[in-house]
C-alpha positions as CSV (number, residue, x, y, z in Angstrom):
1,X,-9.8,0.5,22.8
2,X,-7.7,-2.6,22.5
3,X,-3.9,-2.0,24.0
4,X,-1.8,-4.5,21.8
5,X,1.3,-6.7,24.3
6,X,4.3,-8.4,23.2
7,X,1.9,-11.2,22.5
8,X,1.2,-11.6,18.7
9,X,-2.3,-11.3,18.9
10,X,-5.2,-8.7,17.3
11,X,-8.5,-8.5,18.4
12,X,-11.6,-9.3,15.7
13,X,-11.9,-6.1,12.8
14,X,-15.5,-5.7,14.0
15,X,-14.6,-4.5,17.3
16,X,-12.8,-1.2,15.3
17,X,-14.5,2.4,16.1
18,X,-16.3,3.5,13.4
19,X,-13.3,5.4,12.0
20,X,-11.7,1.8,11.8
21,X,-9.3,2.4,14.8
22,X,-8.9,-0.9,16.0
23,X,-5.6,-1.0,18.7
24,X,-2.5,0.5,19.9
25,X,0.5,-0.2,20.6
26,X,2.9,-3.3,20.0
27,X,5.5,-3.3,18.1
28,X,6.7,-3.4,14.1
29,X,8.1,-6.6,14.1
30,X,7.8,-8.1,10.7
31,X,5.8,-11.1,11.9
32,X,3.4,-8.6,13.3
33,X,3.2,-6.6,10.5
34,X,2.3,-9.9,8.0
35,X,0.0,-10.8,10.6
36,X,-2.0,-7.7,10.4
37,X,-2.0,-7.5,6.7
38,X,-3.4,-10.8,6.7
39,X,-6.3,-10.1,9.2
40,X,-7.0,-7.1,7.0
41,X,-5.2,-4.6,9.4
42,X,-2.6,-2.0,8.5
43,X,-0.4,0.4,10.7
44,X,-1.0,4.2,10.1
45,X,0.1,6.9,12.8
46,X,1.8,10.2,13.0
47,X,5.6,10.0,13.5
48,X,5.9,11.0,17.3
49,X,2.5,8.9,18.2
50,X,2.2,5.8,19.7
51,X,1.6,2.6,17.2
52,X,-2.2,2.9,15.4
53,X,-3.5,0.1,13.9
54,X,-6.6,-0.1,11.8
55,X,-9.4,-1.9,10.2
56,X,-11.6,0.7,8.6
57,X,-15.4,-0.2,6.9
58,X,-15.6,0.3,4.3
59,X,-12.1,-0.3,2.7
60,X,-10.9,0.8,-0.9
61,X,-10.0,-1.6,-3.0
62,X,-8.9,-2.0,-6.7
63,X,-9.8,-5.1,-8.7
64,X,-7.2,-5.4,-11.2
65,X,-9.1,-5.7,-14.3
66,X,-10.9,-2.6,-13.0
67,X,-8.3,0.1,-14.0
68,X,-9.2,3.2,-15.3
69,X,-6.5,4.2,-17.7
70,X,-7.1,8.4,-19.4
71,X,-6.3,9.5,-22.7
72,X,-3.4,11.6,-21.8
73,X,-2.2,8.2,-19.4
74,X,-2.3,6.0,-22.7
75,X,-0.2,8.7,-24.5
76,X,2.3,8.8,-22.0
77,X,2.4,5.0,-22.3
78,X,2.9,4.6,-26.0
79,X,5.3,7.0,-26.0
80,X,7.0,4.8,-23.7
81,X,8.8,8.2,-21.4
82,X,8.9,5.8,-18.2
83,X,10.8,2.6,-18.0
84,X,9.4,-0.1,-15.2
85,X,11.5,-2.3,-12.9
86,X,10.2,-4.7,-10.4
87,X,12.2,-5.3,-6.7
88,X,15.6,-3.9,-8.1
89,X,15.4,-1.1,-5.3
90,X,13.3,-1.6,-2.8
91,X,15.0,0.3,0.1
92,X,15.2,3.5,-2.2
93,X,11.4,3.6,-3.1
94,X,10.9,3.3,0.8
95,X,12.9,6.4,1.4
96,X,11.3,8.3,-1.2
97,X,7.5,7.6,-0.2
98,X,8.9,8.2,3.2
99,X,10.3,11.9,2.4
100,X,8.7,13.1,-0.4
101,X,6.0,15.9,1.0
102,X,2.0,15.2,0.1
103,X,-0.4,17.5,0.1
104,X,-2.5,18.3,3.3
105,X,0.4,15.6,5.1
106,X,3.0,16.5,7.5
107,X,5.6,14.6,8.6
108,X,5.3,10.5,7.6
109,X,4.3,7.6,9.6
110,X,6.8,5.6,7.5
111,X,9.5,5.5,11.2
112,X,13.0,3.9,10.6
113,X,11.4,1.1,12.5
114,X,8.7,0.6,9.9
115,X,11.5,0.7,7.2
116,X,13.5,-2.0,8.9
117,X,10.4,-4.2,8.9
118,X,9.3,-3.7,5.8
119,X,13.3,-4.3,4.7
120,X,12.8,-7.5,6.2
121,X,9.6,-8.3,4.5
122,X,11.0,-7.8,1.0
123,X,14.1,-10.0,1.8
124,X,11.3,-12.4,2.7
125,X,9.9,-11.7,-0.7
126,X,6.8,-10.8,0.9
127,X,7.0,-6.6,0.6
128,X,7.4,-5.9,-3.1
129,X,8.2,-2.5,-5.3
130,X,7.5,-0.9,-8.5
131,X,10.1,1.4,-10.0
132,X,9.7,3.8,-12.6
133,X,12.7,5.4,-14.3
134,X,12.9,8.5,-16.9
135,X,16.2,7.3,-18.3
136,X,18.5,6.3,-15.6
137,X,16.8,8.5,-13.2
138,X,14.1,7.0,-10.4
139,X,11.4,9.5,-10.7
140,X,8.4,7.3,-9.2
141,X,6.8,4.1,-7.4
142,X,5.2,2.2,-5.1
143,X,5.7,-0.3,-2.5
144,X,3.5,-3.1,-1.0
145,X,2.8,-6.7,0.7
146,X,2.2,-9.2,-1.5
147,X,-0.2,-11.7,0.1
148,X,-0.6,-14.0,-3.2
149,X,-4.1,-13.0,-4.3
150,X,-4.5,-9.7,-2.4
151,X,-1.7,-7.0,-2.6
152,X,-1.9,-4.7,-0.3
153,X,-0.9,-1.4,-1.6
154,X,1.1,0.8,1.1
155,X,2.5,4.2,-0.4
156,X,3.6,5.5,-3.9
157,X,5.9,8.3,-4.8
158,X,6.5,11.0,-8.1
159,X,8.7,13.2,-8.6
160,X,7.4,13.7,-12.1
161,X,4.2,14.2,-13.5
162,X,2.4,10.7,-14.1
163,X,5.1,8.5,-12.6
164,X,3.0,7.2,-9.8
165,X,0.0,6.5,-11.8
166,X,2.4,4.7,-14.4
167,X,3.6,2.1,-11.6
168,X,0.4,1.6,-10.3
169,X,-1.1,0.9,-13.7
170,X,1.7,-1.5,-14.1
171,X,0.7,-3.0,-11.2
172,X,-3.2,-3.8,-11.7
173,X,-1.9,-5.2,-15.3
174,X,0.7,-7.4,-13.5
175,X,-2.4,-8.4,-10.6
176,X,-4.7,-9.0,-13.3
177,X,-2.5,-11.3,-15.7
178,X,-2.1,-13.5,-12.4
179,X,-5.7,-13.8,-11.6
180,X,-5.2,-12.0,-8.1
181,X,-8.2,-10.4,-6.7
182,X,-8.5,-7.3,-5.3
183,X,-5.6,-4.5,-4.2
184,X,-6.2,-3.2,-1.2
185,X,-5.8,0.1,-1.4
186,X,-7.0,0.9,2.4
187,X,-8.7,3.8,2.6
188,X,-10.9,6.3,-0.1
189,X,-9.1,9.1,-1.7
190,X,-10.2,10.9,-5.0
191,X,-7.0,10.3,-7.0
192,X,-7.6,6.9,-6.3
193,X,-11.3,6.4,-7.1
194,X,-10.0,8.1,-10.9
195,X,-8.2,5.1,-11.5
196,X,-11.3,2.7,-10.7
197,X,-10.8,2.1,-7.5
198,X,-14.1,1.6,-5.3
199,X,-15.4,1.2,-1.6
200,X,-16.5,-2.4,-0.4
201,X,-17.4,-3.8,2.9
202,X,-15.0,-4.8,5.4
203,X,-17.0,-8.1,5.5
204,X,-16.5,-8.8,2.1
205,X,-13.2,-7.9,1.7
206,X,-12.2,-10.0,4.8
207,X,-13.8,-12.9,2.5
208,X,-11.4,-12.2,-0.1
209,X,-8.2,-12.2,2.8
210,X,-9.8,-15.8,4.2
């Protein structure tokens, strides 16, 4: 097990476990954080545990022109319930996927210091959300790190039926009319896989990071 230092440094992916546990420790600094987004590496631990970082193979990932949109998602499209807005509240999407309780998830490895970071990434422009409103109320999102041909999907949020699946369809449309190439969406869940999403190598989605 690697034990990260104040040095900004992170060992290769390939020397992860085979869960994709790669090191601990460091810190959130927000020059860390872009550094391990860009090695393919993301942060994921417990609230009251020490700093995880991982690299898992294989990784989920999304190729925008890949979405899978239902039937009942395209009628709650044209019938246009949810409004979308881009970066106009990014601190209050943060909260939200930090509180709002998930299924077979306690607590939230989303720490005050991973919100300050992250804060400092989207004044950077680099950490961007998606908002979705039912009139002039926020019922759902998404927030991520926008590396300019890979986004790298973080956490989403509804407090309504559909809401997150609306931003994240938003999303892939946006991804795909800019010709970026994959969304990392880290690691395999069900849900996920619905909407298209699919398992690749880490090698070859390292090749898409370099």
């Amino acid at each position: 097990m690697y034990f990260l230092t104040d040095e900004l440094i992170f060992p290769p992916v390939d020397s992860a476990n085979v869960e994709g546990l790669l090191a601990v420790g460091g810190d959130l600094s927000p020059e860390r954080l872009l550094l391990a987004y860009q090695s393919g590496i993301f942060p994921w631990f417990d609230n009251d545990s020490i700093i995880l970082w991982w690299s898992p193979d294989p990784r989920m990932i999304l190729y925008p022109d890949q979405i899978k949109i239902s039937k009942s998602m395209r009628k709650v499209i044209r019938n246009e319930q949810f409004r979308l807005t881009r970066n106009t509240c990014f601190q209050e999407v943060l909260e939200y996927c930090s509180s709002v309780p998930r299924e077979g998830q306690d607590g939230t490895w989303i720490t005050d210091d991973m919100k300050n970071a992250y804060l400092e990434l989207h004044e950077k422009g680099i950490a961007k959300s998606y908002e979705v409103w039912e009139g002039d109320t926020l019922v759902g999102g998404l927030y991520g790190v926008d590396l300019g041909n890979v986004f790298c999907g973080e956490s989403m949020f509804s407090l309504t039926s559909n809401a997150s699946k609306f931003a994240f369809i938003k999303l892939a449309e946006d991804l795909k009319a800019k010709e970026y190439k994959v969304i990392d969406c880290q690691l395999h869940t069900d849900h996920l896989e619905s909407m298209g999403a699919q398992e690749i190598s880490r090698e070859e989605f390292m090749k898409f990071l370099n």
